[in-house]
Backbone bond lengths (Angstrom), bond angles and torsions (degrees), N, CA, C in turn:
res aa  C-N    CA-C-N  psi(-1)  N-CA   C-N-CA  omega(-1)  CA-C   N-CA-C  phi
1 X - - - 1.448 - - 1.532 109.97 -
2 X 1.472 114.80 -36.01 1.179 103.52 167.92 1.168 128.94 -93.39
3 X 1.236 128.19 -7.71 1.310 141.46 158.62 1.607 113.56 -50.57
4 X 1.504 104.58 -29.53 1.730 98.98 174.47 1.086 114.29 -99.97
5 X 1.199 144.22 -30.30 1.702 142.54 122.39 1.381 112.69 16.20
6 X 1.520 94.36 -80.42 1.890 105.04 -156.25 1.835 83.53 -85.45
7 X 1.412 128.48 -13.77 1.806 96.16 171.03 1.618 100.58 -91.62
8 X 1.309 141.85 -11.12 1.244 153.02 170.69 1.929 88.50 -54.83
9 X 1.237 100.16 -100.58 1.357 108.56 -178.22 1.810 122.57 -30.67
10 X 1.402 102.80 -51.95 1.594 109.38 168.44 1.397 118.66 -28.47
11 X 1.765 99.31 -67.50 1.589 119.55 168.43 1.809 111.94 -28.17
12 X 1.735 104.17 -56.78 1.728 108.98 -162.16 1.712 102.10 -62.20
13 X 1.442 103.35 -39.56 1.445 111.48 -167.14 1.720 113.45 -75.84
14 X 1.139 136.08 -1.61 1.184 156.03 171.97 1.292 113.76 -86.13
15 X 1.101 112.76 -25.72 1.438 132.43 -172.99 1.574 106.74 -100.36
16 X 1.784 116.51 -64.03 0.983 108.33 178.00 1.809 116.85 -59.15
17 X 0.956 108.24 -47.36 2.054 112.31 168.54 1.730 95.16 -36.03
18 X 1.172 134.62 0.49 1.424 97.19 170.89 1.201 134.97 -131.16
19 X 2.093 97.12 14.20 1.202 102.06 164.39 2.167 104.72 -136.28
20 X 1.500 106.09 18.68 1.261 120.05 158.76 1.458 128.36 -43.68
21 X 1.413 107.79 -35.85 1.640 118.27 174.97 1.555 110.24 -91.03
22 X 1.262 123.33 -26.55 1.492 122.36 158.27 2.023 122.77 -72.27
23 X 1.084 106.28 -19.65 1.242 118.21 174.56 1.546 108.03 -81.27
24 X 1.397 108.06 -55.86 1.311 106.00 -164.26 2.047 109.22 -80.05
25 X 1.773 102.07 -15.79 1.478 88.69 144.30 1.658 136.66 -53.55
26 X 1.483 90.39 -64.23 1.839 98.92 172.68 1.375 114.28 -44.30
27 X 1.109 122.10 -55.79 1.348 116.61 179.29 1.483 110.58 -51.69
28 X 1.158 136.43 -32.07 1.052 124.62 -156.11 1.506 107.40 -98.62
29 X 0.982 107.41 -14.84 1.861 131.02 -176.06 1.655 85.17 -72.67
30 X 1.298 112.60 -81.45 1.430 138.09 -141.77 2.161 87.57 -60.17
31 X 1.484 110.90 -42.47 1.617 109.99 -170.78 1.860 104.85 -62.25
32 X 1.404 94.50 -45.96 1.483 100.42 -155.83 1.850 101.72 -82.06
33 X 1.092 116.54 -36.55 1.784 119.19 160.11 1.350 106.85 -47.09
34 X 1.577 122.12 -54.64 1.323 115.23 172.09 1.316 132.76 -61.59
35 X 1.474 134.38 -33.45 0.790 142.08 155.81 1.875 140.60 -61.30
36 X 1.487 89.77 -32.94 1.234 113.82 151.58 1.616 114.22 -20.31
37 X 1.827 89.04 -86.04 1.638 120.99 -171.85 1.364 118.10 -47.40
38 X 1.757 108.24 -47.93 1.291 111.74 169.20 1.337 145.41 -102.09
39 X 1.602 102.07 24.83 1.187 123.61 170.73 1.701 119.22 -120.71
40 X 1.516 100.73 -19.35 1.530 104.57 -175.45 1.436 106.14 -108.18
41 X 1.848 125.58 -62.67 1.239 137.03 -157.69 1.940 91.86 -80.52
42 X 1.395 108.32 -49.23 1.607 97.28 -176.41 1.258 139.69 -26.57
43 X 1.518 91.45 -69.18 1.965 120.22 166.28 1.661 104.62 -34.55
44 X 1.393 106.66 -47.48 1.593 101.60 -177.38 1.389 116.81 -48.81
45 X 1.341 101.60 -64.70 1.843 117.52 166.05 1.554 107.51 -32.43
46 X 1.099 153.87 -36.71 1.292 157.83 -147.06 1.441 120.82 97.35
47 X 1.405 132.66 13.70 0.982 115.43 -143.10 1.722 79.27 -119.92
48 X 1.474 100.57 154.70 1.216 112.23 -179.96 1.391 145.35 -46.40
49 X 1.313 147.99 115.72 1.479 129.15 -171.22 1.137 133.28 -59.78
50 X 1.757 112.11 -15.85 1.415 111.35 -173.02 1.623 100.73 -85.70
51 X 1.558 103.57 0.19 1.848 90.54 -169.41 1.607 87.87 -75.40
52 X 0.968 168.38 94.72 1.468 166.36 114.14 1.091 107.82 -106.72
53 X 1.429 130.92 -50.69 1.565 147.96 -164.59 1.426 86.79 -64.94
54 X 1.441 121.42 -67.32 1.585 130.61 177.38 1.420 116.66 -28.94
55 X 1.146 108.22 -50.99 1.469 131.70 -155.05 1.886 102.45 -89.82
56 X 0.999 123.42 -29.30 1.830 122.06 156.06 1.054 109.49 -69.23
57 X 1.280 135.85 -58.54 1.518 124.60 155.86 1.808 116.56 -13.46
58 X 1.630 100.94 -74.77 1.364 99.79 175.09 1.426 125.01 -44.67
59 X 1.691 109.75 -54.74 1.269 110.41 153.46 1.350 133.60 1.66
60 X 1.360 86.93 -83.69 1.584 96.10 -179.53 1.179 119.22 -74.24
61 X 1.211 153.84 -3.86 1.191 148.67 158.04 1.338 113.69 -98.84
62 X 1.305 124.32 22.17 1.717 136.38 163.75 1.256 89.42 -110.62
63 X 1.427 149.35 -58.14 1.513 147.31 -163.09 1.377 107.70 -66.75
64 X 1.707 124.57 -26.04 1.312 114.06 154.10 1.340 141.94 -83.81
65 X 1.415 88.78 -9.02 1.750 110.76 177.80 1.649 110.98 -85.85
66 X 1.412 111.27 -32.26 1.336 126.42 164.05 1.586 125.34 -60.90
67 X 1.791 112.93 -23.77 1.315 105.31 166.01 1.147 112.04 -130.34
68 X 1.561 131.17 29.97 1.345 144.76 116.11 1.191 129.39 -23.60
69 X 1.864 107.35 -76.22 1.130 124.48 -170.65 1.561 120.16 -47.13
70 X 1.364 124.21 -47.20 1.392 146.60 -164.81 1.808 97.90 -73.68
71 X 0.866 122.25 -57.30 1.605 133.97 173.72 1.233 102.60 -46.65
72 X 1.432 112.45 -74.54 1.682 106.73 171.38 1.360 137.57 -42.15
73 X 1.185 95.96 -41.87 1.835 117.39 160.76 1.335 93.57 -56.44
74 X 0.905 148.07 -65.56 1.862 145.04 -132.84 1.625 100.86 -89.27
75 X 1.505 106.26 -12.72 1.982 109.63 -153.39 1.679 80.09 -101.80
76 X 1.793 133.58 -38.20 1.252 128.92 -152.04 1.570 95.23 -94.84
77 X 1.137 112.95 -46.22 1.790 117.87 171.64 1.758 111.77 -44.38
78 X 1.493 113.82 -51.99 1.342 110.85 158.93 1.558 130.39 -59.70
79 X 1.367 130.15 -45.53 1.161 120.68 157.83 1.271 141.39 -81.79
80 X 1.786 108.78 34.04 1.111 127.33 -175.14 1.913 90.84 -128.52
81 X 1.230 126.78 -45.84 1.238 124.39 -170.24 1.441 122.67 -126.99
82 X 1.565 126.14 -59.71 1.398 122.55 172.26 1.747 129.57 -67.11
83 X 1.545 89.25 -35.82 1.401 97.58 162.90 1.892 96.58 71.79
84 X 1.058 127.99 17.19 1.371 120.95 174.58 1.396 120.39 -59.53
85 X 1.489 133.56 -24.07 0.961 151.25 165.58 1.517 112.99 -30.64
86 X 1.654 112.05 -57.85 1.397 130.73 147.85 1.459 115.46 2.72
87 X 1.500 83.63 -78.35 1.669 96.31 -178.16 1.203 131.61 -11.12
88 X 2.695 86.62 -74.31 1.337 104.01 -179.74 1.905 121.70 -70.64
89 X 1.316 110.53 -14.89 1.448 77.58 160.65 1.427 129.10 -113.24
90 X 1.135 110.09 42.60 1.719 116.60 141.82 1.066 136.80 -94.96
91 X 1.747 101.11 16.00 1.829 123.10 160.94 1.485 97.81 -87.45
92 X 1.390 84.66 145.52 1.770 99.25 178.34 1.654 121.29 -70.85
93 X 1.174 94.99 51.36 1.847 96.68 -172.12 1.782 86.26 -131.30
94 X 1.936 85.77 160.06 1.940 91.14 167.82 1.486 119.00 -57.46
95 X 0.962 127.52 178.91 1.198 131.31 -165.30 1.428 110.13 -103.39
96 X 1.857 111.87 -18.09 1.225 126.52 146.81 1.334 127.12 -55.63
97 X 1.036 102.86 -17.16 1.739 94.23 168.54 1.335 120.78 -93.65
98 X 1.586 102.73 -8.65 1.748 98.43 -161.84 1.453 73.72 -97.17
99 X 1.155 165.66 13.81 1.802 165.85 132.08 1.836 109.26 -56.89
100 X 1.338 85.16 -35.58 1.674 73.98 -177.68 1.453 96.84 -103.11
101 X 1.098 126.41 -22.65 1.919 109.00 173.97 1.337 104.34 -49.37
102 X 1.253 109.02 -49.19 1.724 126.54 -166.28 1.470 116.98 -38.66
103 X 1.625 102.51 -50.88 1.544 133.59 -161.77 1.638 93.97 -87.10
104 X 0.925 112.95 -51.23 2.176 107.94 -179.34 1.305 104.24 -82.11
105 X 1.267 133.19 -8.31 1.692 132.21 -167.13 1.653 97.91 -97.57
């Protein structure tokens, strides 16, 4: 049972390794442009300095909401049409696990 788990998961992580270094560019483009603006050009405008500190906070809870969204999209598109999901639970594991492959994959 756990042997199909960790080749379940193996599979996601093989996959994710091959566009992890393109992501974690964008992200890093998209944080530091943002931060940029509202930590350097803002203040000029009048606007406060601590709003930057604020604003990585936000950050980061848009950069998880940003690779949320797409997953969720991909999990409702399948149980609306391909139905591949199927598949995974006709592996001999709980059906709780094929929820959490889903959610870390």
């Amino acid at each position: 049972m756990i042997s199909t788990l960790y080749a379940l998961l193996y599979t996601d992580l093989c996959i994710f390794k091959k566009v992890i270094f393109d992501k974690t560019i964008d992200l890093a483009i998209w944080v530091s442009t943002t931060m940029f603006v509202m930590s350097y050009l803002l203040p000029l405008f009048g606007v406060s300095a601590e709003f930057g500190a604020l604003n990585l906070v936000g950050l980061a809870a848009s950069a998880g909401l940003f690779e949320l969204f797409p997953a969720v999209s991909v999990m409702i598109s399948d149980f609306e049409h391909d139905r591949m999901i199927d598949y995974y639970f006709t592996t001999p594991v709980p059906s709780s696990f094929i929820f959490f492959k889903t959610i870390i994959a």
